[in-house]
NUKOLDO-399049 format. One line per 4 residues: number of its first residue (from 0); their letters; for each residue x, y, z of N, C-alpha, C. Coordinates in pm, 1 decimal. Layout:
// NUKOLDO-399049
NUM) A) X/Y/Z/X/Y/Z/X/Y/Z | ...
This chain:
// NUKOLDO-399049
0) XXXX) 935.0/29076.2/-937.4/859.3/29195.4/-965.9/941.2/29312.9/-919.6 | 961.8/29388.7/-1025.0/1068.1/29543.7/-995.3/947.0/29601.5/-907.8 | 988.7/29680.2/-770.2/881.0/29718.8/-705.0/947.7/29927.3/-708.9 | 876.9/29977.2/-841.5/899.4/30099.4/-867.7/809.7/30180.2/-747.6
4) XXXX) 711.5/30165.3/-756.4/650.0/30239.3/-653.7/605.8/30130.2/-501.5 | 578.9/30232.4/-411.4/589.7/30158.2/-304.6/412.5/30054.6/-302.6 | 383.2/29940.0/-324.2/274.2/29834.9/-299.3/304.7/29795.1/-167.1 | 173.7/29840.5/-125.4/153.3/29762.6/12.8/-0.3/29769.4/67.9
8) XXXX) -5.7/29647.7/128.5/-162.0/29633.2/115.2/-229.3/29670.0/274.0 | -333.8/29740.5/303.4/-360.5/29689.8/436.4/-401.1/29535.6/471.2 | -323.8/29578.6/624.1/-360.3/29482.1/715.0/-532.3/29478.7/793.9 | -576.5/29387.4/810.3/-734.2/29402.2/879.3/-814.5/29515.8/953.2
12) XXXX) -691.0/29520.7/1032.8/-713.6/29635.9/1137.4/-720.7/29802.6/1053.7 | -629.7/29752.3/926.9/-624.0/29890.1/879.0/-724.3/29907.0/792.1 | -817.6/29827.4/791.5/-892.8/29860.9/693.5/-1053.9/29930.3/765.5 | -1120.6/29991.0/710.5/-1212.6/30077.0/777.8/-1313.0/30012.9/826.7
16) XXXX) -1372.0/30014.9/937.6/-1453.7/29928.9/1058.0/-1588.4/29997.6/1067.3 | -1657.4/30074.5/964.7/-1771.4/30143.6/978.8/-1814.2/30076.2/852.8 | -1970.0/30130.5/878.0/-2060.3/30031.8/699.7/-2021.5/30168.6/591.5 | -2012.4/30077.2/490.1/-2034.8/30145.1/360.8/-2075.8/30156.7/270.9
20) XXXX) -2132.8/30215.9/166.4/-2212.1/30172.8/87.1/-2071.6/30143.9/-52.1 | -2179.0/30070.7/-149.2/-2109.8/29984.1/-256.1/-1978.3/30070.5/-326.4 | -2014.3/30222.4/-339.0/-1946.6/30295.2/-394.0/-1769.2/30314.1/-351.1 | -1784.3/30349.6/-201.4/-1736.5/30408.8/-109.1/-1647.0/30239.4/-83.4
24) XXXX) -1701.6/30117.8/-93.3/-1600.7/29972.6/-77.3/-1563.1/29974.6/-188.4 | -1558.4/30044.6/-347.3/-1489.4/30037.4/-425.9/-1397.6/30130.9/-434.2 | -1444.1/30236.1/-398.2/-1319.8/30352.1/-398.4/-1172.6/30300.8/-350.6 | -1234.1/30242.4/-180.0/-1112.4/30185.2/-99.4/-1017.7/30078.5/-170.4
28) XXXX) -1143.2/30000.4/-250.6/-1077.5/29866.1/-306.4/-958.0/29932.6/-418.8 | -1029.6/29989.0/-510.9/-958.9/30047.0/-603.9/-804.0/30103.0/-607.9 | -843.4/30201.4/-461.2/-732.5/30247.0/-446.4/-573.4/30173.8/-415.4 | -600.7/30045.9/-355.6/-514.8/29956.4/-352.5/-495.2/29899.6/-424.4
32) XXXX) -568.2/29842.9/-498.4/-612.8/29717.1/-674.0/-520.5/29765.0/-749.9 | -563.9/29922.0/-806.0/-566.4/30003.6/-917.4/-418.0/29999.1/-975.3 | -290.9/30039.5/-864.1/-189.7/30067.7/-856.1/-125.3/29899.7/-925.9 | -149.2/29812.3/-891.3/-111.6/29678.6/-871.8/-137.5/29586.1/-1007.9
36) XXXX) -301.6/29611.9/-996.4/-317.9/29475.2/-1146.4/-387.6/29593.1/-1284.0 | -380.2/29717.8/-1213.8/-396.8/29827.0/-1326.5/-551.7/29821.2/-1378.2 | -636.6/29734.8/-1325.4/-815.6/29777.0/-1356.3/-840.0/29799.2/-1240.5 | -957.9/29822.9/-1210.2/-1068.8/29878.0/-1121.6/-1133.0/29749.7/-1119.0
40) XXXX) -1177.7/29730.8/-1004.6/-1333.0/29652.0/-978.7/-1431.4/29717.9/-979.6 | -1528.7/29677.3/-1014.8/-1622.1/29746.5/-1106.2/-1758.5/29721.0/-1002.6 | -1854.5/29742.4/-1021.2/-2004.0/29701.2/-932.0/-2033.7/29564.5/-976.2 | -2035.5/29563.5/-1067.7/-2080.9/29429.9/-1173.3/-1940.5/29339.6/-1155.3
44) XXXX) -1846.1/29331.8/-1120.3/-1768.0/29243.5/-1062.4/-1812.2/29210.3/-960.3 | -1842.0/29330.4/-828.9/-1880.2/29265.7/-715.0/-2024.7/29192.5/-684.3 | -2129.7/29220.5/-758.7/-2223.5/29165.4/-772.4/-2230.4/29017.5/-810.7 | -2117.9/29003.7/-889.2/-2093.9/28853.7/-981.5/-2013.8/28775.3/-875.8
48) XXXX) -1924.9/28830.5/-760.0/-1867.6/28764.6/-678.6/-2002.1/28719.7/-585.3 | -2083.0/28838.3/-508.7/-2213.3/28826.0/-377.3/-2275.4/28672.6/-485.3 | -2297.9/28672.7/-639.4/-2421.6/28575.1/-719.3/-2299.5/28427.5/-692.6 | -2171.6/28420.9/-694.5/-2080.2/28332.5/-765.5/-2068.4/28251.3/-591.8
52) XXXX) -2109.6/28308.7/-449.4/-2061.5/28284.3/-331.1/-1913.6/28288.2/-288.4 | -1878.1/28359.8/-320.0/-1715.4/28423.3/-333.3/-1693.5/28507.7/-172.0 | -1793.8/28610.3/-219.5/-1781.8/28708.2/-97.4/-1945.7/28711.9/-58.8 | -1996.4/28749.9/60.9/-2153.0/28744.2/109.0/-2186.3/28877.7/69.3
56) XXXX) -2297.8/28846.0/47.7/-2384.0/28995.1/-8.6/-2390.8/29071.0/147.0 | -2403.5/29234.6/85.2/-2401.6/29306.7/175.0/-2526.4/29286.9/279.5 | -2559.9/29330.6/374.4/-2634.9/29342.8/481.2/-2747.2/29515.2/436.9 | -2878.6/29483.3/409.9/-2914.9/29607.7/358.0/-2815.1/29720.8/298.6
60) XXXX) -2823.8/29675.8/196.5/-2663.2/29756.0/95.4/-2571.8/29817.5/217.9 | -2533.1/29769.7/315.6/-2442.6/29832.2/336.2/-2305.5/29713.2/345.4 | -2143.3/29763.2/357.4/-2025.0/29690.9/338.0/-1990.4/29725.9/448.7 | -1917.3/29596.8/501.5/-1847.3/29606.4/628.2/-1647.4/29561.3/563.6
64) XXXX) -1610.0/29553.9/649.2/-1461.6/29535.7/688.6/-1440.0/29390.1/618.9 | -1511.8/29318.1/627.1/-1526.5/29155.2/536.0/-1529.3/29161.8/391.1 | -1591.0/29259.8/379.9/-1637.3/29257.0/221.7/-1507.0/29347.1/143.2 | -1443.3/29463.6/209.4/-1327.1/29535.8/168.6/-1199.1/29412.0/159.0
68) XXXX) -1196.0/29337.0/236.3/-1122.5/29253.2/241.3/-1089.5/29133.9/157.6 | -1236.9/29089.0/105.8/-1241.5/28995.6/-3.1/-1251.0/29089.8/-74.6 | -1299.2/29167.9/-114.6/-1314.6/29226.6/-253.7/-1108.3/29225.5/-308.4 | -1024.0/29292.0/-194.9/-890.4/29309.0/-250.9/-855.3/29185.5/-286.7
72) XXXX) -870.0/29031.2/-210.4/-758.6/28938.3/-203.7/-879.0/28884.0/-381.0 | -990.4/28910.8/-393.6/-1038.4/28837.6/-508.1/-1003.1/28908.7/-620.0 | -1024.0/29011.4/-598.5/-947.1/29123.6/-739.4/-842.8/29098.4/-758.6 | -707.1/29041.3/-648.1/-583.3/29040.1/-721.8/-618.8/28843.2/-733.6
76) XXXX) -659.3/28803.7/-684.7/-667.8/28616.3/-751.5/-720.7/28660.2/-881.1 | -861.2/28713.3/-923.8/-896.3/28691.2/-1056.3/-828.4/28707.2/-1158.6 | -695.5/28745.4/-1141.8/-658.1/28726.9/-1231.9/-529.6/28634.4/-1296.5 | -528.3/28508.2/-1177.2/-489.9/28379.7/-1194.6/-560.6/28275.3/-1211.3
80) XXXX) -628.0/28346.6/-1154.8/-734.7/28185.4/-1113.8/-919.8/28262.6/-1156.6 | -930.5/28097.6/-1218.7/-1153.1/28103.4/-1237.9/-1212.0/28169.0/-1038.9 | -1311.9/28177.5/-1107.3/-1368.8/28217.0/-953.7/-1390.0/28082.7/-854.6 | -1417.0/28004.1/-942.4/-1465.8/27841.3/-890.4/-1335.9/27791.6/-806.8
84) XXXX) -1239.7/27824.2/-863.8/-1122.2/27853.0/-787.7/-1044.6/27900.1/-657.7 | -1103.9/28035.6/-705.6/-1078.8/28119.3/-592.4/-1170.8/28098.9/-424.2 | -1287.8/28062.2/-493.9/-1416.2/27991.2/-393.0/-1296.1/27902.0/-328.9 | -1271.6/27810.7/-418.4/-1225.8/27654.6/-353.8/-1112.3/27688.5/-267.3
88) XXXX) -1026.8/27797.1/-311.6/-905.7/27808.5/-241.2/-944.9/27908.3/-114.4 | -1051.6/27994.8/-77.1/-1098.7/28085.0/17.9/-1137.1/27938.8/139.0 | -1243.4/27878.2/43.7/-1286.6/27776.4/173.7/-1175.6/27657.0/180.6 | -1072.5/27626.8/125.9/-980.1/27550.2/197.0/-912.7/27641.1/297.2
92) XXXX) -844.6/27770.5/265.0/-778.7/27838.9/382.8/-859.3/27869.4/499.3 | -990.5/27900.9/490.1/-1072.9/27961.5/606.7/-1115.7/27844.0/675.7 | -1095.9/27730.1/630.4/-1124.2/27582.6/685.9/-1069.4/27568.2/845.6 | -939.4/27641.4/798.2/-772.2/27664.6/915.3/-785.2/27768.4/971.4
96) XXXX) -869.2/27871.7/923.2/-798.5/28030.6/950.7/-960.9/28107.2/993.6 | -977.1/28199.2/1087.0/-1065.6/28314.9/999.5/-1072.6/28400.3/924.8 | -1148.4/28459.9/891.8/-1101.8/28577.4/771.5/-1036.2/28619.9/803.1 | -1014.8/28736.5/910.9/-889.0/28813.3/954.1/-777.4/28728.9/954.6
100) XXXX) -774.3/28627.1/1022.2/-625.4/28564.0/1009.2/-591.0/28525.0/868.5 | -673.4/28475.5/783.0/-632.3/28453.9/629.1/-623.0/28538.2/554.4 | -682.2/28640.0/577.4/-667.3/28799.6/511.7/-492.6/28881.4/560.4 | -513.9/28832.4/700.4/-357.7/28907.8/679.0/-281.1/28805.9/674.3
104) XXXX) -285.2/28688.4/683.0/-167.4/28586.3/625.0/-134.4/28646.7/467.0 | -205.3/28627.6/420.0/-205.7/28692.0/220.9/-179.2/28842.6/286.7 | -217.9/28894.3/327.2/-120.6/29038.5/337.4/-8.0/29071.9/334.9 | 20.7/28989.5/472.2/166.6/28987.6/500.3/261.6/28926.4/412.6
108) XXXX) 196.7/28813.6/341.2/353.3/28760.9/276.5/303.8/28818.0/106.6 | 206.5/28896.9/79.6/210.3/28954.4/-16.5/288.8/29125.5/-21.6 | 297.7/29192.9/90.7/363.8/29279.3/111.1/504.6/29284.5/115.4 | 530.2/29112.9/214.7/703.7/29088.7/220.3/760.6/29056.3/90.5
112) XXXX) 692.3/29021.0/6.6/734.8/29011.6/-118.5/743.6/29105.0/-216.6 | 617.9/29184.6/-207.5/596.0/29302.1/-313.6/745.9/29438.3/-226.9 | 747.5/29397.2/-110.3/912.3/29498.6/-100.6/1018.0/29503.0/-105.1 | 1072.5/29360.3/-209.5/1171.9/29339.6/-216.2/1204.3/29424.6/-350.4
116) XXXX) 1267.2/29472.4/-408.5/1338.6/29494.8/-477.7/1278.0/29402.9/-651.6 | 1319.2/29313.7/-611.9/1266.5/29166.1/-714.9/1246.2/29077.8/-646.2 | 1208.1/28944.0/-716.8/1141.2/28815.6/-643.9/1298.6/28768.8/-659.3 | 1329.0/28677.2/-527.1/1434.5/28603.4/-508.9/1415.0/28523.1/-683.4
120) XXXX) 1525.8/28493.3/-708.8/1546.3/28412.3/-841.1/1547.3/28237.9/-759.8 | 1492.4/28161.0/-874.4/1522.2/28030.1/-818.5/1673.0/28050.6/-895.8 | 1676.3/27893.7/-846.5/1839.6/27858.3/-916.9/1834.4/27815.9/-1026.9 | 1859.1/27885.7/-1138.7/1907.4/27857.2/-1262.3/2007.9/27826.1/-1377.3
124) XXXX) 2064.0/27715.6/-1412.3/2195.1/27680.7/-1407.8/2188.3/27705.1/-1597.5 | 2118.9/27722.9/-1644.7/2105.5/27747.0/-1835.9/2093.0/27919.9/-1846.8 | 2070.3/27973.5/-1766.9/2135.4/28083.5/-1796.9/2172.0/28198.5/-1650.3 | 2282.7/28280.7/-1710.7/2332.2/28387.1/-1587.6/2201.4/28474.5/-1574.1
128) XXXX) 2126.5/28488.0/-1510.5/2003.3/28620.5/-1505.8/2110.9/28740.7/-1458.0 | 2194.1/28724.9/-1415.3/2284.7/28852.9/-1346.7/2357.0/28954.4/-1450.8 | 2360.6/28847.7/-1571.6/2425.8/28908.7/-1690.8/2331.1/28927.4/-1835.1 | 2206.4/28836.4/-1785.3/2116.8/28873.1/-1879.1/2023.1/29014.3/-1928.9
132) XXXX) 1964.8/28993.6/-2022.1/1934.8/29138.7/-2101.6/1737.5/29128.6/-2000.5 | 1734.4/29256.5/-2015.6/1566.8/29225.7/-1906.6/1508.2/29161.8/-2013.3 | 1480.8/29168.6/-2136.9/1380.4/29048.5/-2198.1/1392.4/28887.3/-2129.2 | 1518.5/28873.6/-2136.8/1557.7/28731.9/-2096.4/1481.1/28725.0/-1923.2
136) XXXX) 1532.8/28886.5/-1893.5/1451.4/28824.3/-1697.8/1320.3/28838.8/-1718.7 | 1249.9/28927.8/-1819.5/1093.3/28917.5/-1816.8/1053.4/28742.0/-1850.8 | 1114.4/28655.0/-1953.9/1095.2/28563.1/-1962.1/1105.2/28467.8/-1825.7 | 1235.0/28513.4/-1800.2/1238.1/28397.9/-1650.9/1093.7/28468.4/-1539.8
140) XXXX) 1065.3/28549.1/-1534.1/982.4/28584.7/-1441.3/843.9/28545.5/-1461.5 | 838.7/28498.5/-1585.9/695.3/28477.2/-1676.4/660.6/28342.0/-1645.7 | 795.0/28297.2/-1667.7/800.4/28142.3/-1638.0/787.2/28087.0/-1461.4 | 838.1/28190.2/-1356.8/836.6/28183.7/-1259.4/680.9/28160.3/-1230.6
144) XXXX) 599.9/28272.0/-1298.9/448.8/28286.9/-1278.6/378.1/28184.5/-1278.5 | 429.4/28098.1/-1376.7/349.3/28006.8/-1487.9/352.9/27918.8/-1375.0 | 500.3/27878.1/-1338.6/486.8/27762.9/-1216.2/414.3/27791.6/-1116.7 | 465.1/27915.1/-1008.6/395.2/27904.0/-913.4/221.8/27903.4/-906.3
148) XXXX) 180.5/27930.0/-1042.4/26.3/27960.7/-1050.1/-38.4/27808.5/-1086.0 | 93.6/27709.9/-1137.1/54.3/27519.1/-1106.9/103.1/27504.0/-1004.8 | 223.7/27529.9/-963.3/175.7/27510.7/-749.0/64.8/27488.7/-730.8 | 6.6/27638.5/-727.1/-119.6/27624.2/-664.9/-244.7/27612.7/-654.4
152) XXXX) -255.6/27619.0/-843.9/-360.5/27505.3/-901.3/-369.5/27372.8/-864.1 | -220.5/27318.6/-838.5/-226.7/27127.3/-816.6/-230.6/27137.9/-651.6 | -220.9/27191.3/-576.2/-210.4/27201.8/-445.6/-398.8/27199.3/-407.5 | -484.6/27297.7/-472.0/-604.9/27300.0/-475.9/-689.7/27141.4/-517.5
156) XXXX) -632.8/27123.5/-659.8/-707.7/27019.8/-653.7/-665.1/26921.2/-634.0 | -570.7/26881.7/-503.7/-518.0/26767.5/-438.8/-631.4/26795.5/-291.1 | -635.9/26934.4/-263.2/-761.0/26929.1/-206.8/-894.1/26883.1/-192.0 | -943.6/26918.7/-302.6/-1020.0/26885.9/-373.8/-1023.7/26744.6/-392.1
160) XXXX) -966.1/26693.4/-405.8/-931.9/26503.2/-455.9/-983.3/26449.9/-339.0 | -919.6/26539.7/-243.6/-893.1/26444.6/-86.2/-1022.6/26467.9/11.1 | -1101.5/26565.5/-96.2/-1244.6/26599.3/-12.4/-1239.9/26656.4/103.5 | -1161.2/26749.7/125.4/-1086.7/26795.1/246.3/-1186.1/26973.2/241.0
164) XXXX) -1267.6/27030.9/144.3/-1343.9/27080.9/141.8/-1533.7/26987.8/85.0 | -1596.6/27127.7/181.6/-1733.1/27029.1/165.2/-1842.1/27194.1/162.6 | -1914.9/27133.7/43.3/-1954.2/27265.2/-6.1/-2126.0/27283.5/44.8 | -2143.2/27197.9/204.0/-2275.5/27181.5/211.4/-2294.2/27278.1/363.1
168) XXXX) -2188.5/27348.6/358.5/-2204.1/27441.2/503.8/-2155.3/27618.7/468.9 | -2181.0/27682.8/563.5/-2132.5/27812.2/571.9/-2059.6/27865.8/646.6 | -1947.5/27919.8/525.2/-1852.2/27934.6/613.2/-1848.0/28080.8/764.8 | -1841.8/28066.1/874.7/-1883.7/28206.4/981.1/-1704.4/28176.0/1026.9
172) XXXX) -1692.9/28310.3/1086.7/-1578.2/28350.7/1117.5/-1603.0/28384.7/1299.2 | -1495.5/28425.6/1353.6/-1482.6/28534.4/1486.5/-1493.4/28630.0/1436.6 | -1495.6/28699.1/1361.1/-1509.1/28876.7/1286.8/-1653.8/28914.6/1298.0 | -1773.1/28812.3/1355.9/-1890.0/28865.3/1289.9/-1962.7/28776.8/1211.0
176) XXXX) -1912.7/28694.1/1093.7/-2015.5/28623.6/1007.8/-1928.9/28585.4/907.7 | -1984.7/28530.6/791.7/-1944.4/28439.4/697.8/-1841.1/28548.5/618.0 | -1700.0/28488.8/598.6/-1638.4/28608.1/448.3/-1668.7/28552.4/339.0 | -1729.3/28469.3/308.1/-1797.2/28430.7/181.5/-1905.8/28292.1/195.7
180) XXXX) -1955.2/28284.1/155.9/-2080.2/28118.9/134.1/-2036.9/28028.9/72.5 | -2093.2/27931.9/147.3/-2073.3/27779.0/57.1/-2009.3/27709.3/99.7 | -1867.0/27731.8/184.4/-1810.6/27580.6/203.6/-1720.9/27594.2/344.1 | -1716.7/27496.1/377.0/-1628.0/27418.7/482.5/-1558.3/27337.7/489.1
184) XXXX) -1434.4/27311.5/550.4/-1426.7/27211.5/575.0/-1512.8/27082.4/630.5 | -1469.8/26966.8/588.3/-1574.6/26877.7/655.1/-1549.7/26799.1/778.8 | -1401.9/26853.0/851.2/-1378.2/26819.7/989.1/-1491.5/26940.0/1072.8 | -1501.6/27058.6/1050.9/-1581.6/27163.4/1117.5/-1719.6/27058.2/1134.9
């Protein structure tokens, strides 16, 4: 990814620690989203995440620091991955992690990446990318996508296989409370 303008996401801490209402967690969301996958999250996105158990519904409409947080890391998944997905892959990481720590794990190595210049090239021995025309690197980069997005489709449902998520608990954090509903691990 050519990184023309500067992407960088907050970290936990940087993100705002007072309630908000729905408007005011999209503005924030947006403003980071917008630049990146080029739509907006919308109300009716986030509503479909609180109905889908993605992210927890607000606390008398108001948004805390949890909900700014999933709202970014689900806005930029949706658009690799189903939500059923994104569920499965939130409660395998938070299985290991709490929100804050899984929120800035995906921060951090989404930032160390988004500042490179370009994505390291794998090794490709059928063609020079160094001498190639950018159609040819948009292709290799397309193709880069394609894999890493079966990485981590087959990585999920090897999860999944191994029953290593269990969708009969809720997930609570050290931050406060659940960053989304529905699942656990089934060592917890």
């Amino acid at each position: 990814m050519s990184n023309e303008q500067s992407i960088k996401l907050p970290l936990w801490a940087e993100l705002p620690q007072l309630s908000l209402h729905l408007d005011q967690l999209l503005d924030i969301t947006n403003m980071y989203l917008e630049p990146i996958i080029g739509d907006a999250i919308t109300k009716t996105m986030m509503h479909n995440y609180f109905k889908a158990d993605i992210i927890i519904p607000p606390v008398k409409k108001r948004y805390s620091q949890k909900h700014v947080a999933g709202a970014i890391v689900v806005g930029l998944l949706k658009n690799v991955f189903t939500l059923d997905e994104i569920k499965q892959a939130l409660v395998w990481i938070l299985a290991d992690a709490t929100a804050q720590q899984g929120y800035d794990n995906f921060v951090k190595m989404f930032n160390e990446q988004a500042a490179k210049p370009q994505l390291e090239p794998a090794s490709v021995t059928s063609i020079d990318l160094d001498q190639a025309s950018q159609s040819t690197v948009l292709q290799y980069e397309a193709v880069q996508s394609i894999l890493y997005w079966l990485a981590a489709k087959n990585r999920l449902a090897a999860a999944v296989k191994a029953k290593t998520i269990d969708y009969q608990h809720r997930v609570t954090d050290a931050c406060g409370g659940a960053f989304f509903l529905g699942v656990v691990s089934r060592e917890t």
